[in-house]
C-alpha positions in Angstrom: 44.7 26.2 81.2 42.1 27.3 78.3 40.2 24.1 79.1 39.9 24.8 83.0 38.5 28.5 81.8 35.8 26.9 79.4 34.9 24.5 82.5 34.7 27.2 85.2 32.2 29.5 82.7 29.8 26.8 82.5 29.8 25.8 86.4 29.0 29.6 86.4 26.3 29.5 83.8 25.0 26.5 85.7 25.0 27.5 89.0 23.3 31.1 87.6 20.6 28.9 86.2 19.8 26.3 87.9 20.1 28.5 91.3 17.1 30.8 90.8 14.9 28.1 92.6 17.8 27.6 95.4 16.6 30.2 98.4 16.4 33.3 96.1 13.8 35.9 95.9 12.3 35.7 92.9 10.4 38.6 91.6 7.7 38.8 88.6 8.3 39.7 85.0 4.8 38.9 84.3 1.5 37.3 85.5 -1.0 35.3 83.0 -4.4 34.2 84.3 -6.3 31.6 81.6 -9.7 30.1 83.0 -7.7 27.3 85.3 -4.3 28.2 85.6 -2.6 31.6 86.6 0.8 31.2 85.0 3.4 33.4 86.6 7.1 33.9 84.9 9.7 34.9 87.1 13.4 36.3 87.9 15.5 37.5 90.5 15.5 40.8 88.5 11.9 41.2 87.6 12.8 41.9 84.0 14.3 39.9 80.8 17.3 41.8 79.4 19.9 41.0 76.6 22.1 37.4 76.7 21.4 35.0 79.0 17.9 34.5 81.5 17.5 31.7 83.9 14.0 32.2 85.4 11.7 29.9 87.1 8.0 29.3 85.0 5.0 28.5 88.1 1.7 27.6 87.3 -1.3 27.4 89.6 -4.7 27.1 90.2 -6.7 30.0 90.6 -7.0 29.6 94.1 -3.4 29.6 94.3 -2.4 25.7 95.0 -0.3 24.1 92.6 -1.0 22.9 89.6 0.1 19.8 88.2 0.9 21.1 84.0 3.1 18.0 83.1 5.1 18.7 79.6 5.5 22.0 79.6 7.0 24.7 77.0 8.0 28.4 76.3 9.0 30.1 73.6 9.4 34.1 72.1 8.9 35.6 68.8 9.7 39.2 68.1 7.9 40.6 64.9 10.7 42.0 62.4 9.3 44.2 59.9 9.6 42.9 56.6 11.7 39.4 57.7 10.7 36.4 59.5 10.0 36.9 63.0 13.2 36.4 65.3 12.6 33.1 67.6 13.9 31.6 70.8 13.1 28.7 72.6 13.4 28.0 76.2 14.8 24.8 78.2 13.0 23.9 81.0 12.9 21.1 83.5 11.3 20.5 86.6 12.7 22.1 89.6 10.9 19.1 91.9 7.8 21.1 93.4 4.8 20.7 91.2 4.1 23.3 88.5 7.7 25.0 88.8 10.0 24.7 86.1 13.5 26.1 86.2 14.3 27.5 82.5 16.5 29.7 80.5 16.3 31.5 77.7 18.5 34.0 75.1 18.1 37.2 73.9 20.6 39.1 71.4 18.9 42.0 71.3 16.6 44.4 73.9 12.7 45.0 72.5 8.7 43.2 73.0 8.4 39.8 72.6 5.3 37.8 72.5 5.6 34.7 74.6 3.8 31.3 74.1 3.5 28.9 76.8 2.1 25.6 76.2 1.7 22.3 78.8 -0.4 19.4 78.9 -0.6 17.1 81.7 -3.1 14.9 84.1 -4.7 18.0 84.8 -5.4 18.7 81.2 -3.8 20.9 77.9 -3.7 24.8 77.4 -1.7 27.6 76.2 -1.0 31.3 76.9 0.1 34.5 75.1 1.6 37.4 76.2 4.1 40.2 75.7 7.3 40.7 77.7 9.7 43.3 77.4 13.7 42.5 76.8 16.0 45.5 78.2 
């Protein structure tokens, strides 16, 4: 019976992650614009909070047509005074529409992270940095 509890939480977990590209709204926790790519990181709540995320990562050009960022990557730091800073790493894969990638991330804990996003692909290599909020 244990077994058959273990396997329904993770077709939850899966379904809750993977679905966020699947027909639902998606709303903004925060836009990045760089010199060729806007990157835009988003939720069906808008906002990061404590335990688990799925959101969907979207870059595109500034015109607003896809853009095409190949291997792409996220991670969070949060400065911790007088420690090493506390990091977490995303997974993300393609969701199958050019620029989108389907990820999620952890959080134990509510406060500002900084967030690095990295890619390189045919259309070239970049980065971004920028702050996010965990509730």
């Amino acid at each position: 019976m244990r077994r058959w509890n273990v396997l329904g939480m993770l077709a939850v977990l899966v379904a809750v992650s993977w679905g966020t590209s699947a027909g639902v709204d998606l709303k903004p926790i925060h836009t990045q614009k760089t010199k060729d790519v806007t990157i835009t990181l988003m939720s069906e709540s808008g906002q990061w909070t404590q335990g688990a995320n799925p959101f969907v990562l979207e870059f595109t050009t500034p015109d607003g047509k896809p853009y095409d960022a190949g291997k792409a990557s996220l991670s969070t730091s949060m400065p911790m005074p007088g420690m090493a800073p506390m990091i977490a790493g995303a997974t993300l894969a393609s969701d199958g529409k050019p620029g989108r990638y389907k990820g999620t991330i952890s959080f134990p804990d509510s406060g500002a992270r900084q967030v690095t996003v990295r890619w390189e692909g045919p259309a070239g290599k970049g980065s971004a940095r920028f702050s996010v909020s965990v509730r």
